[in-house]
N, C-alpha and C positions, 0 to 999 in steps of 0.2 A: 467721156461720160458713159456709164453703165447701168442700165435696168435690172434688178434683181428679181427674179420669180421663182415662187413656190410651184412647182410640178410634181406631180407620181413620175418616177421611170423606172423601170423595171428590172436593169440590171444595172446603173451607174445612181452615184450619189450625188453627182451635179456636173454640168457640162458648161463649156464657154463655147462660145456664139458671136464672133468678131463681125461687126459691122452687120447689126444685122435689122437696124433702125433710122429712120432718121429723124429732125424735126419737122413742123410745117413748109418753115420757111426753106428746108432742106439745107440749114448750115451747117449742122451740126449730125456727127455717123455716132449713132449709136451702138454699144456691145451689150452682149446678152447675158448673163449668168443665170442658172437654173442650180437649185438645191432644191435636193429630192425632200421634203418635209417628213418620210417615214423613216429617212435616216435619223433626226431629229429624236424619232417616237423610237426608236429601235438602239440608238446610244447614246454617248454619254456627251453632254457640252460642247465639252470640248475637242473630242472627235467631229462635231459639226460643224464647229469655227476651223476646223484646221480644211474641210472640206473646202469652206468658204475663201481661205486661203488659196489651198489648190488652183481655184478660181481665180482669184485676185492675181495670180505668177502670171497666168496665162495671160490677162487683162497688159498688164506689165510687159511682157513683152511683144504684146500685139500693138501697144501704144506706142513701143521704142523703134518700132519698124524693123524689128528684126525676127519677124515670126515664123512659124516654120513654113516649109517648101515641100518637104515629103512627109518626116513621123511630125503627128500631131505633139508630142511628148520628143520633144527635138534635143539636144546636146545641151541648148540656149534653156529652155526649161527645167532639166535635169539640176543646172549648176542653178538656177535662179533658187528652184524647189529647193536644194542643198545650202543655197545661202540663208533663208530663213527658218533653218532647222526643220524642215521635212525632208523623209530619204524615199524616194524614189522608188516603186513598185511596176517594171512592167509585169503586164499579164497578157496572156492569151485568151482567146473570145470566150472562155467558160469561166474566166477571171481570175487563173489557178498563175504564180508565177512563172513567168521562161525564161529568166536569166538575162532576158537582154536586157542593155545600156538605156536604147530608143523604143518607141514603138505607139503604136496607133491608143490599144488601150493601157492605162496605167491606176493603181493608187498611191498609199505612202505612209509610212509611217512616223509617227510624233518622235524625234531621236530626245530621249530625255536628257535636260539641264540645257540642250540648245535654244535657240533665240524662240523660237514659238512655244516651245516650253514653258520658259520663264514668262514670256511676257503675258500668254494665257493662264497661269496661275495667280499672275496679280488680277488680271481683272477678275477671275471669277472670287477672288479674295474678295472683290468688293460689292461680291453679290449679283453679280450681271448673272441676266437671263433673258431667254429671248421671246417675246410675247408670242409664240402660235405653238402650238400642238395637233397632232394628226386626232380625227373622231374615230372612238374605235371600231373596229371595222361592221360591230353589228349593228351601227348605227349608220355606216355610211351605206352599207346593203338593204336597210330599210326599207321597204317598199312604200313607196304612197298608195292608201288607198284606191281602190278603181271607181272610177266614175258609173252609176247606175246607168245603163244605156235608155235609150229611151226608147219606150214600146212603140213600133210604126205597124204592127198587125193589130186585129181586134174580133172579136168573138162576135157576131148575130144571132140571136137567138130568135126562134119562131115559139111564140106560146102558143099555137095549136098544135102543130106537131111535133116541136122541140128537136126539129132542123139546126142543124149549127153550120155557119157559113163564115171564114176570116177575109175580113179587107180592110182598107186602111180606113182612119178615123173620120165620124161624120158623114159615111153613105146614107143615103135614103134607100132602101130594099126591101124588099114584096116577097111572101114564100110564094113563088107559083103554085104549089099543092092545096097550099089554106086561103092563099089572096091577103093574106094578113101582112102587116108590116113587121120588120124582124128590127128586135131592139139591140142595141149596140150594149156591151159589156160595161162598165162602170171603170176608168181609168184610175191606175191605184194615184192614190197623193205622192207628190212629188219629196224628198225630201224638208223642201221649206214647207210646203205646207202641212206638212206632219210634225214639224219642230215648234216650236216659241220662236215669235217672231220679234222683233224690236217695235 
């Protein structure tokens, strides 16, 4: 069994995740897949289904118990990737190719009229598309308003000699100079009670 998740990653387009769940009852090892969703927002279909792919080799052979030991992108994946018509891209950590066979990071490219070729050209024949799209990014940068903080100082005034003293809400206070009582500031209205209320 396999759980599939939409994540941002920054530099890969989706990752697999062997045993990385389980159930309650703990029968059952769950595997991970992750597809980056701005790949999605950023190409075409069916470069995301082949992604999804990618994924699913890996699945495949971490189910047949022959997974790798050292390169993540092992000999066993290269030829699975090559049996379903994608060809094999390693890359190095800036993701530019190096030539090699194996290696930690890899992509791949769609070899046209091979088996994922065709077979992804029927389905998008028949109109397939996949329900999510990335929001665009000025809307994921949005800020939420700020909350008005709430006043905890307040103003005392002396109306004999127009002394101004701050403390918190609801003192009782005396000018010493006047003997008079010093009145507290008028607290603004809160947003609700400034609004229509229900």
């Amino acid at each position: 069994p396999v759980l599939i998740f939409l994540q941002d990653m920054k530099k890969a387009k989706g990752s697999f995740l062997p045993k990385r769940f389980t159930t309650n009852g703990k029968k059952d090892v769950l595997h991970r897949i992750t597809l980056n969703p701005q790949v999605h927002h950023e190409h075409s279909l069916k470069e995301t289904l082949s992604t999804l792919v990618h994924e699913m080799v890996h699945l495949k052979i971490e189910a047949s118990g022959k997974g790798p030991v050292k390169a993540y992108h092992c000999k066993t994946w290269v030829q699975a990737m090559r049996d379903v018509g994608l060809e094999p891209v390693i890359v190095n950590a800036k993701g530019f190719p190096n030539g090699k066979e194996t290696g930690r990071n890899a992509t791949h490219e769609i070899v046209a009229g091979a088996l994922f070729d065709t077979c992804c050209d029927e389905l998008l024949a028949q109109d397939y598309e996949l329900d999510f799209t990335m929001l665009p990014d000025e809307m994921l940068k949005a800020k939420k308003p700020k909350k008005k903080k709430k006043k905890t100082k307040f103003a005392y005034t002396c109306h004999g000699c127009d002394s101004v003293v701050e403390g918190k809400e609801g003192l009782h206070i005396h000018c010493q100079d006047c003997e008079e009582p010093m009145e507290q500031e008028k607290p603004e209205p809160s947003e609700e009670e400034d609004g229509m209320q229900d």
